[in-house]
DOBA-532671 format. One record per residue (C-alpha): residue in one letter; y, x, z. Coordinates in steps of 0.05 Angstrom, whole numbers, plus 5000, padded with zeros to 4 digits. Each point is the difference from the previous one (the first is absolute). Example, Ala and Ser with C-alpha at 12.3 -4.5 7.8 and 13.67 -1.06 7.14 Angstrom:
BEGIN
  rest  north  east    up
     A   4910  5246  5156
     S   5069  5027  4987
This chain:
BEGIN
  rest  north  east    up
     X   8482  4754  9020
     X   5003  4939  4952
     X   4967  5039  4949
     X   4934  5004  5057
     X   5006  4922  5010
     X   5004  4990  4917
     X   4934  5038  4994
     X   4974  4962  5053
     X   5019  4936  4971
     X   4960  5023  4937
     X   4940  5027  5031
     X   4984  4937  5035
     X   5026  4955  4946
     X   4947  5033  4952
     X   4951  5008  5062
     X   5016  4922  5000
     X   4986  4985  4932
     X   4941  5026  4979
     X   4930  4973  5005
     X   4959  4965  5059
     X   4975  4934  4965
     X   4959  4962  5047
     X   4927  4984  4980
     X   4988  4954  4958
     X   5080  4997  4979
     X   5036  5015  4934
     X   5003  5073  4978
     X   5029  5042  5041
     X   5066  5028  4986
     X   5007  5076  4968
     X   5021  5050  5057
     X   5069  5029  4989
     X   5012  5072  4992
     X   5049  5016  5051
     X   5056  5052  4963
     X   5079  4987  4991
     X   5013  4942  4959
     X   5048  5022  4939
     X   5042  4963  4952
     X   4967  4973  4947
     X   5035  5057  4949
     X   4995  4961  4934
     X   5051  4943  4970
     X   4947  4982  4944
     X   4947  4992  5065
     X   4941  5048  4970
     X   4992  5023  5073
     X   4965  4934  5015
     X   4978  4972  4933
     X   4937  5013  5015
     X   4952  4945  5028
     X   5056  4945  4995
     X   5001  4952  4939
     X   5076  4984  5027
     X   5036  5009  4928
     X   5055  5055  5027
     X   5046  4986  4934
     X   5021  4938  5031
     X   5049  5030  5055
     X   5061  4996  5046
     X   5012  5054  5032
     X   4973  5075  4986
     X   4927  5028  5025
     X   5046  5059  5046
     X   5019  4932  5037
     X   4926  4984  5026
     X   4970  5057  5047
     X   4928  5003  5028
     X   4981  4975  5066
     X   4942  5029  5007
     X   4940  4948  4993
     X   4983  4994  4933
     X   4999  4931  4968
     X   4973  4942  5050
     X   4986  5061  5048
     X   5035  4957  5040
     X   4960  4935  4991
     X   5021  4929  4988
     X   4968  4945  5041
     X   4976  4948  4944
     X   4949  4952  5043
     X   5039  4991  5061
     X   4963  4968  5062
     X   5039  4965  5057
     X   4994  4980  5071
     X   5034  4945  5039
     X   5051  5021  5042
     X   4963  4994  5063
     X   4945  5053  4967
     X   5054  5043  4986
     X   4990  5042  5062
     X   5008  5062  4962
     X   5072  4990  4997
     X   5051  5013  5052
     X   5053  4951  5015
     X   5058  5044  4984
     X   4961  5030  4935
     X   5039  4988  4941
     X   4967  4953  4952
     X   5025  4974  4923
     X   4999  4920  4998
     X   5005  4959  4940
     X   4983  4917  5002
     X   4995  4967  4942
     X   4979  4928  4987
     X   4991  5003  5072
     X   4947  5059  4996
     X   5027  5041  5048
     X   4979  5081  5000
     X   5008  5066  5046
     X   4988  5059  4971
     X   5001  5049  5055
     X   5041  5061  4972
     X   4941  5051  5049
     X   4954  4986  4942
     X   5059  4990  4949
     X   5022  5071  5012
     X   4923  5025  4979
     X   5007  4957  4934
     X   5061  4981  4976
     X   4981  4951  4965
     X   4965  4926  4998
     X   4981  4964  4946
     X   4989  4922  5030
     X   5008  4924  4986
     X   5036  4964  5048
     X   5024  4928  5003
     X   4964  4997  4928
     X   5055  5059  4973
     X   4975  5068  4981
     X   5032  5046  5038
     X   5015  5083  5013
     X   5014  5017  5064
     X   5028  5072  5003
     X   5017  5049  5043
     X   5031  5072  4996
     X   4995  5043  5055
     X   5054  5052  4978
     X   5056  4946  4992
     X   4962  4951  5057
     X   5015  4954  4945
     X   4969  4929  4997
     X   4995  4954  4939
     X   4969  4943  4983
     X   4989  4986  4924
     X   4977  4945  4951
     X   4942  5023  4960
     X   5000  4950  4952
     X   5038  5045  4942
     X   5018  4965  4931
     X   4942  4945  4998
     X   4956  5058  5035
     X   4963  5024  5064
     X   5011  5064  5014
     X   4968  5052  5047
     X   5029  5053  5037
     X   4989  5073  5024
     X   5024  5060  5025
     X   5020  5051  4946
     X   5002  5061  5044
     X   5069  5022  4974
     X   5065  4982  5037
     X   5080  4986  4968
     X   5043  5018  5048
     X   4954  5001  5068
     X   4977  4935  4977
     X   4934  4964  4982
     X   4993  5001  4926
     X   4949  4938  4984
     X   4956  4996  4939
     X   4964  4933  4973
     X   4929  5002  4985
     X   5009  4957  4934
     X   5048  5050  4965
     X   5006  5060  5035
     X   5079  4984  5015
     X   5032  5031  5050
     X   5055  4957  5044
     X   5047  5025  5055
     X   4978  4968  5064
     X   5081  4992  5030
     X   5022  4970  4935
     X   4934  4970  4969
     X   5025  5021  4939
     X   4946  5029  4942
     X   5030  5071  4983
     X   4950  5018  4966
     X   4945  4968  4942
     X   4976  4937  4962
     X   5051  4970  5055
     X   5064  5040  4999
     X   5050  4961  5029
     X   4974  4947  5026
     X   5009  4981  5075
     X   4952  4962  5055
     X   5020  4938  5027
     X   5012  5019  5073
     X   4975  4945  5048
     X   5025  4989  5071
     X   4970  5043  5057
     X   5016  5029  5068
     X   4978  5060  5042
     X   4992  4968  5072
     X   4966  5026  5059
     X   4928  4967  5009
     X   5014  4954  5060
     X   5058  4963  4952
     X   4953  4986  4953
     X   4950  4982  5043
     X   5053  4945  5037
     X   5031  4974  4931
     X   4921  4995  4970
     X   4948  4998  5055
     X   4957  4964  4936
     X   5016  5068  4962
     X   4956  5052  4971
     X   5008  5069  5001
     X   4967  5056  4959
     X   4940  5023  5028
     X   4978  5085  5008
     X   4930  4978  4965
     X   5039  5029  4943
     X   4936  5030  4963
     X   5025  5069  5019
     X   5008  5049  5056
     X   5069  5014  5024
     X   5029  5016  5065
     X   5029  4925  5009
     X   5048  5009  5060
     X   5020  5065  4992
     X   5052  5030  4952
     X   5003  5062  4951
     X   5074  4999  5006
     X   5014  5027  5076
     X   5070  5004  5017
     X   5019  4993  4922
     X   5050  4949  5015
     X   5038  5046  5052
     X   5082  4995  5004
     X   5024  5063  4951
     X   4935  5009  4960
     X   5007  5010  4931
     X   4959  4950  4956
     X   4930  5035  4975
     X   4988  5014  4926
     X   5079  4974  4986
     X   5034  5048  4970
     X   5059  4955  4987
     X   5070  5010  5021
     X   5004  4952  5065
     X   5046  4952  5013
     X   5035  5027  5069
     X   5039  4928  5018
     X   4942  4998  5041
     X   4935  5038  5032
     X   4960  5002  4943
     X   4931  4973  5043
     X   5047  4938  5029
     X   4959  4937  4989
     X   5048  4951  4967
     X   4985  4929  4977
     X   5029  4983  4927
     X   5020  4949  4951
     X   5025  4996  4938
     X   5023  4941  4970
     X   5039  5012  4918
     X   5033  5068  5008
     X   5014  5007  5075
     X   4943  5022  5034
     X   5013  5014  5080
     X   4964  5044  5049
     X   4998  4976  5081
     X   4980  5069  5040
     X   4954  4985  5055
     X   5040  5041  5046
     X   5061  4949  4997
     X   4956  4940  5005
     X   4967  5020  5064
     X   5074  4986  5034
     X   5018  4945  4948
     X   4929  4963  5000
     X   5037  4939  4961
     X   5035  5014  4937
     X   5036  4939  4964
     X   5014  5031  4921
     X   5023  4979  4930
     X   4963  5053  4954
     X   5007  4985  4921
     X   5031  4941  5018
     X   4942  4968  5040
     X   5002  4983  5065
     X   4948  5032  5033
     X   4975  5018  5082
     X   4974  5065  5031
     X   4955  4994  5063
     X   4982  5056  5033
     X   4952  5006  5060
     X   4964  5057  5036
     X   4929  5004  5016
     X   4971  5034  4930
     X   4979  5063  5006
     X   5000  5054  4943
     X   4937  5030  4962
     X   5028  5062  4988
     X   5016  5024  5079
     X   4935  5015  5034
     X   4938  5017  4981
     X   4970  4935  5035
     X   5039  4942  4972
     X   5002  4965  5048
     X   5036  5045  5041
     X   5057  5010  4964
     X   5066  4988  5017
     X   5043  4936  4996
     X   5045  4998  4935
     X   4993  4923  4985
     X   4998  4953  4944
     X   5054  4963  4960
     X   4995  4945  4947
     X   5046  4952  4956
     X   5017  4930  4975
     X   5050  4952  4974
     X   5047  4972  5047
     X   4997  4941  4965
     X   4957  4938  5021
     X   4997  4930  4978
     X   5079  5002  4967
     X   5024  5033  5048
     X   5015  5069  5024
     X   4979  5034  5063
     X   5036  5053  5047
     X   4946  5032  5055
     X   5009  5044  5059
     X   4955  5030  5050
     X   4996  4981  5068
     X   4966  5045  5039
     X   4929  5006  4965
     X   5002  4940  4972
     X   5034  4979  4921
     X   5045  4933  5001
     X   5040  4966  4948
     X   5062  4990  5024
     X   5011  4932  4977
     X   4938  4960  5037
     X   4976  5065  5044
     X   4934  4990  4964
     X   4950  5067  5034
     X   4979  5024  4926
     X   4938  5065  4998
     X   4995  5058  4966
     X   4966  4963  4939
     X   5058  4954  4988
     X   4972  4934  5032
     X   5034  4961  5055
     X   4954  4995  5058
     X   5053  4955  5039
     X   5058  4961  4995
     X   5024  4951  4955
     X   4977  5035  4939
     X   4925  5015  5028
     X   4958  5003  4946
     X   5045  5027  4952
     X   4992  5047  4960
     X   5054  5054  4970
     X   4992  5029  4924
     X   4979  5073  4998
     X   5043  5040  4965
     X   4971  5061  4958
     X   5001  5059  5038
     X   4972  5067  5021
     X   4988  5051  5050
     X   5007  5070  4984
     X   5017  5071  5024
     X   5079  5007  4978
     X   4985  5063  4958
     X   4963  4969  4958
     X   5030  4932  4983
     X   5068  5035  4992
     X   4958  5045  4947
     X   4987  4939  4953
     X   5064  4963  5026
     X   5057  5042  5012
     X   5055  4946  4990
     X   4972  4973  5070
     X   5054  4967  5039
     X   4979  5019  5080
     X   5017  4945  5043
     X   5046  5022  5062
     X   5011  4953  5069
C-alpha cells in the first residue's frame, strides 16, 4: 500500500502548498495541481524553460536528472521578512519539537522545523551575516548557508523541481539552481559554484531554550496561512518506506529513512546512523583526519511521525565538534544523561558549552555537519564511510 501513502504524501503536499495568504500579506502562493509528478523528460531542459531566465546551457548534470514535485516555482514559498519571538513567547513550540539553531556573533536563532517543513526556506540576517536557512522535507535535510556569493547577496527560493528526492534551490538574482545537500550550483550563471555552509544543529526546543534563554526563535506571524504544528508528511519517515519522488537506486547498507548525522572533511565523508547512537550516545572519532565528537541525546521528536507534531515519537538529536580545545585534545563519555570530558569531568550540553567543571564556560568548535535521511545523503555521497561501535 506504499503507492496509497505516496499519493497521499502528494495530495497534501500540494493541498499544502497552494494559496491562503493572510490579509494584508504578500501574494498568495499559486495552488498546485495535484497529478503524478514525472521526470522532467528533456536533457536540453525545454520542459521548464519557460518562465525561468535560469540560462539552462550552463549545466552539470542532464534535465532527465531533475523531476517535478509538484508545486510549481515558489509554490512552496520562501520566508524573506522573518519575525521572531523571545523564547519565553515561543509557546507555540513544544519542548521536544525539533528546531534548526544557528548563533552567530552571538545572535543566536531557532527556526522551528513545524513551520520549516511548510517553507523550506528562510532568507535572514543574523549576527550581521546573510543567511539561508533550508530545509527539505523528503531528505529531512537541514542546511545552513552563506548568502553572501562572489561579492553578492543572494536570495533564495523554492524551484518546485527535485534531484534525487531533494530540494533543488533557485536564487532570485540569476535564476541558478543549487542542490540543497551539497550547495553546489548545477545549474546557470553559477554552475559550479558551492555555498559556504555555516555551523547549525537540529535540537529539541527545551535545549535551546536552556543553552539561550536570551534567544529568539522564528515566529508563525509568517505573512501566510499554513497549518504550523501539523505536518503534510504523516508517517513518511516510517522504518522500510521507500523515499517519495526518488527514483534512485538506494543504498541498502542501511534503511534508507535512517536519520544519520554527517561530516565530511577532504575526501572521507562519514555517516553516524541514529539507530547506533541511541546505545552509543558518545562517540570519540578521527574523520578526514580531524578529531572530532558525536553527542547524542534523546528528547527530539520527529516532524514526519504524526500528524500533530508534537506528538510524535522520540528519535532524538545528534550534533558535532572538534575534540580539540585550547592545545589540547579531548576524549568524552557519557555518564548517565549527562556528557563529561574525561580529563577534568567537566558536565558539557548538547550545544557544546561546559556548564560545570573546570572548563565551565568553555566552549567546543562546531564542526560542519548535517542531518539527513540515509537515502539521500548516500545518493550525493556514496563513498560514505558508516561509523560502527
Amino acid at each position: 500500500m506504499r503507492w496509497l501513502a505516496a499519493m497521499v504524501i502528494t495530495l497534501s503536499v500540494a493541498a499544502a502548498c497552494g494559496g491562503g495568504g493572510t490579509s494584508g500579506s504578500r501574494t498568495a502562493a499559486p495552488s498546485a495541481t495535484p497529478g503524478s509528478p514525472a521526470p522532467i523528460n528533456a536533457s536540453s531542459f525545454e520542459a521548464v524553460a519557460a518562465g525561468w531566465r535560469t540560462d539552462f546551457t550552463r549545466a552539470s548534470v542532464a534535465g532527465t536528472e531533475f523531476m517535478s514535485g509538484g508545486p510549481g516555482k515558489d509554490g512552496i514559498p520562501a520566508i524573506d521578512h522573518p519575525k521572531f519571538v523571545s523564547v519565553a513567547e515561543a509557546t507555540f513550540v513544544d519542548d521536544r519539537e525539533p528546531v534548526l539553531t544557528i548563533d552567530i556573533n552571538g545572535d543566536a536563532r531557532a527556526y522551528p522545523v513545524q513551520i520549516l517543513v511548510w517553507h523550506e526556506l528562510v532568507n535572514d540576517i543574523v549576527g550581521g551575516e546573510p543567511v539561508a536557512v533550508s530545509y527539505c522535507p523528503l531528505c529531512n535535510s537541514s542546511v545552513v548557508f552563506d548568502r553572501a556569493v562572489q561579492g553578492r547577496v543572494l536570495d533564495f527560493g523554492v524551484s518546485g523541481v527535485l534531484r534525487k528526492s531533494d530540494l533543488v534551490m533557485y536564487d532570485r538574482q540569476t535564476e541558478s539552481w543549487w542542490q540543497q545537500i551539497t550547495g553546489e550550483a548545477v545549474v546557470g550563471d553559477f554552475l559550479g559554484t558551492r555555498l559556504d555552509v555555516l555551523a547549525s544543529n537540529t535540537i529539541s526546543f527545551a535545549d535551546f531554550r536552556a543553552a539561550h534563554p536570551d534567544g529568539k526563535v522564528l515566529s508563525r506571524d509568517t505573512g501566510f496561512n499554513r497549518d504550523y504544528g501539523r505536518t503534510p508528511y504523516r508517517s513518511y519517515d516510517a522504518a522500510g518506506s521507500r523515499p517519495f519522488l526518488f527514483d534512485g537506486q538506494l543504498d541498502e547498507r542501511l534503511d534508507p529513512v535512517e536519520r544519520v548525522v554527517t561530516v565530511q572533511f577532504g575526501t572521507e565523508a562519514v555517516a553516524y546512523p541514529f539507530s547506533r547512537l541511541a546505545d552509543h550516545p558518545v562517540v570519540n572519532d578521527v574523520a578526514g583526519r580531524q578529531p572530532i565528537v558525536v553527542f547524542y541525546r534523546k528528547g527530539t521528536v520527529s516532524p514526519l511521525d504524526r500528524t500533530n507534531i508534537r506528538d510524535s515519537r522520540d528519535v532524538g538529536s545528534a550534533v558535532v565538534f572538534s575534540r580539540s580545545l585550547d592545545g589540547k585534545l579531548l576524549t568524552f563519555e557519557a555518564r548517565g544523561d549527562e556528557l563529561r570530558d574525561v580529563g577534568t569531568g567537566s558536565v558539557w550540553d548538547i550545544t557544546g558549552v561546559a556548564r560545570s567543571g573546570s572548563l565551565a564556560g568553555k566552549s567546543l568548535k562546531a564542526a560542519n555537519h548535517g542531518t539527513s535521511f540515509w537515502f539521500a545523503w548516500a545518493a550525493f555521497k556514496p563513498e560514505t564511510r558508516i561509523w560502527q561501535p
